[in-house]
MARDREN-708282 format. One line per 5 residues: number of its first residue (from 1); for each residue x, y, z of C-alpha. Coordinates in steps of 0.25 Angstrom, whole numbers, always signed. Layout:
NUM	X Y Z ~ ...
This chain:
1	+847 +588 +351 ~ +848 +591 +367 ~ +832 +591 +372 ~ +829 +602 +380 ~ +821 +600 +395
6	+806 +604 +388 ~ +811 +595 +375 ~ +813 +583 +385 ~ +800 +588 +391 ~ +791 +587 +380
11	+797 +574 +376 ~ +794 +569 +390 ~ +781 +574 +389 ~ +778 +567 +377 ~ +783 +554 +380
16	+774 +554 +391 ~ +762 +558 +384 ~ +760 +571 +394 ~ +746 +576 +391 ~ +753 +588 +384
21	+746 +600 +378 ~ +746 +601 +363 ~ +740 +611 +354 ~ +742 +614 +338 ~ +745 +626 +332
26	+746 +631 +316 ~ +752 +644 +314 ~ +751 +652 +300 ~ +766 +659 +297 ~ +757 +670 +288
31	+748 +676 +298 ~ +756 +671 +311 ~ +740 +665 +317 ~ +742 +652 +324 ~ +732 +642 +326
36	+729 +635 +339 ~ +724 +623 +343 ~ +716 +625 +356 ~ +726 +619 +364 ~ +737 +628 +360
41	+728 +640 +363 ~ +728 +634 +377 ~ +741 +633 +377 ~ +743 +648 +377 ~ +731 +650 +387
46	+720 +654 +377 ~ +707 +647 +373 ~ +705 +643 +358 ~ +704 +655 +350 ~ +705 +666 +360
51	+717 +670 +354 ~ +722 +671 +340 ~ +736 +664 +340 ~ +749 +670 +333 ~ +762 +670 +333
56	+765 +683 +342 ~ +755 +675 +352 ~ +762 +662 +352 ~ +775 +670 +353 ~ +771 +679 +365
61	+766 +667 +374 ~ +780 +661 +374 ~ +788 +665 +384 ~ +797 +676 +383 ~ +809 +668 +384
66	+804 +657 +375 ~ +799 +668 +364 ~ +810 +671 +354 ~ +813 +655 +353 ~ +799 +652 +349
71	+797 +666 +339 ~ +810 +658 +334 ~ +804 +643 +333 ~ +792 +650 +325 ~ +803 +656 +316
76	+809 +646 +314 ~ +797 +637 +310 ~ +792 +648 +302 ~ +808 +647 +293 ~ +808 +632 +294
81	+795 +625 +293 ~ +801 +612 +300 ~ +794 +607 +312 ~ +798 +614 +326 ~ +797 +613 +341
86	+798 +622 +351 ~ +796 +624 +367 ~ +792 +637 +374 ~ +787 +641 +384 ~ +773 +651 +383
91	+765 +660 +394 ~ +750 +658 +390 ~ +739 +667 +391 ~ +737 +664 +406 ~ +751 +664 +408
96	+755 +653 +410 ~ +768 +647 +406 ~ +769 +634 +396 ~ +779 +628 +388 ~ +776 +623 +375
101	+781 +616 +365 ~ +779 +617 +349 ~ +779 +612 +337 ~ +776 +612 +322 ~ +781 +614 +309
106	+779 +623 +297 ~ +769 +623 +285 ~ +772 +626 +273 ~ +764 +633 +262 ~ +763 +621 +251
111	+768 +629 +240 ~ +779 +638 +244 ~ +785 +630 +256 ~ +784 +640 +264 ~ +781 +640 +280
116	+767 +645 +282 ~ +762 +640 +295 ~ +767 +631 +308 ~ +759 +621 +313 ~ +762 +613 +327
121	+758 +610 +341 ~ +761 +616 +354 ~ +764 +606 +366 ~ +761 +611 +379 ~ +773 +604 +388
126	+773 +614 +400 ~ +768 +604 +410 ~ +779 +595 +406 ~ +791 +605 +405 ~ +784 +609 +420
131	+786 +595 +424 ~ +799 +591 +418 ~ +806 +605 +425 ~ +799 +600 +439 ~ +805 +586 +438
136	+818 +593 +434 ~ +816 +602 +445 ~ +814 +592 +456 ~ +828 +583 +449 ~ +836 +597 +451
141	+831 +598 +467 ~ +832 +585 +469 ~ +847 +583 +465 ~ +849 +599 +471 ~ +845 +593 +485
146	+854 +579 +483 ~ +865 +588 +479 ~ +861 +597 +492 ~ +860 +584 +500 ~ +874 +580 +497
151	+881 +591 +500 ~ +875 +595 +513 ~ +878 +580 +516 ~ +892 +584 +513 ~ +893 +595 +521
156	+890 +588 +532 ~ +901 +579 +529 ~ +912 +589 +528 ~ +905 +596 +542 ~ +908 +583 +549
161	+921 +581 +544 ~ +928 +592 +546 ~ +920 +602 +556 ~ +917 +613 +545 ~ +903 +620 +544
166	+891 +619 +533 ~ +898 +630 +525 ~ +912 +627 +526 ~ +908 +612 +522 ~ +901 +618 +511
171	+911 +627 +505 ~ +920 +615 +506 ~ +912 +605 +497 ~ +910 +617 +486 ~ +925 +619 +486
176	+929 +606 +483 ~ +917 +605 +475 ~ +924 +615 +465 ~ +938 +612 +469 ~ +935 +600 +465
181	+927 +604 +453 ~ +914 +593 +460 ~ +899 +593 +461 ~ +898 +599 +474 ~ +888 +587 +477
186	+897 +577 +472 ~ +908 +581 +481 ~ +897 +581 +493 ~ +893 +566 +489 ~ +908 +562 +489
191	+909 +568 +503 ~ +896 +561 +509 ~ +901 +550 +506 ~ +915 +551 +513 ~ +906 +555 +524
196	+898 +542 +524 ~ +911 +536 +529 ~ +912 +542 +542 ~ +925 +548 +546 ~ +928 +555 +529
201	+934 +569 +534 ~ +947 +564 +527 ~ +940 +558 +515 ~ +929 +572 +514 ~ +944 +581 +516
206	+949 +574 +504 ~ +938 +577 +496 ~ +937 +591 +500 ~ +951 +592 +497 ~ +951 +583 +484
């Protein structure tokens, strides 16, 4: 199974015992009233007991676009029984955004089998899904301004060699870039390095024209 960026999260989150926020729920399938421990009601932006938790309530704090895939995770829970996970994202009574991950399993009436309650945690991992996208973040930056770096450094290859202007160098490194069918920093690279050499108008033509 291919793990997602907030499943990698969670897992690095737990394997470096992050002071995560967990709260316990139990919820009856019959009436649809949930119960909270204190730091789920937190969770959601209320203080113990100021609200009376249900299923419509837990529903319209997840986020819109997060909605039908955890009214479907319920439903599903409800059918199966088995244990569950899921992640969303929530807006809580002071509107603020979370993401929060839960779990359970169902339970099951003693004499008929049948699914009667869910019980569980929530995780509260948004700090680390925060910190995991910054770190991602600064990985994309940083190899966007490497790439940058490279390319300008070509153009000023190409400018030397053969008199052209910024542009014109440009528009020929994308050219041969997709003539070629290269990484347009990959073919920079290759011709900062001919430039390294000294006199590489020869050697940078050749690979222009490749």
């Amino acid at each position: 199974m291919t793990m997602s960026v907030e499943d990698h999260a969670l897992e690095q989150a737990l394997a470096r015992g992050a002071a995560l926020h967990v709260g316990q729920y139990r919820v009856d399938l019959n009436t649809e009233l949930w119960w909270w421990s204190p730091q789920t009601y937190r969770m959601h932006g209320f203080e113990p007991g100021e609200v009376v938790p249900t299923t419509d309530l837990v529903l319209a704090h997840k986020h819109p676009e997060d909605r039908d895939r955890a009214r479907q995770t319920l439903e599903l829970a409800r059918e199966a029984g088995g244990p569950f996970s899921s992640m969303d994202r929530i807006m809580d009574a002071r509107g603020n955004e979370r993401c929060l991950v839960v779990v359970g399993q169902g339970r099951r009436d003693r004499e008929t089998g049948a699914v009667i309650g869910l019980v569980g945690y929530f995780v509260d991992v948004t700090r680390t899904v925060a910190d995991h996208a910054q770190q991602r973040a600064r990985r994309d930056i940083s190899a966007a301004a490497d790439s940058r770096g490279a390319i300008e450094q070509a153009k000023g290859v190409i400018i030397a060699a053969f008199g052209v202007s910024p542009d014109e160098a440009f528009e020929l490194l994308k050219r041969t870039s997709n003539n070629r069918n290269v990484r347009l920093r990959d073919l920079a690279c290759l011709i900062v390095e001919e430039g390294v050499l000294g006199d590489c108008a020869e050697r940078v033509d050749a690979l222009l024209r490749g």
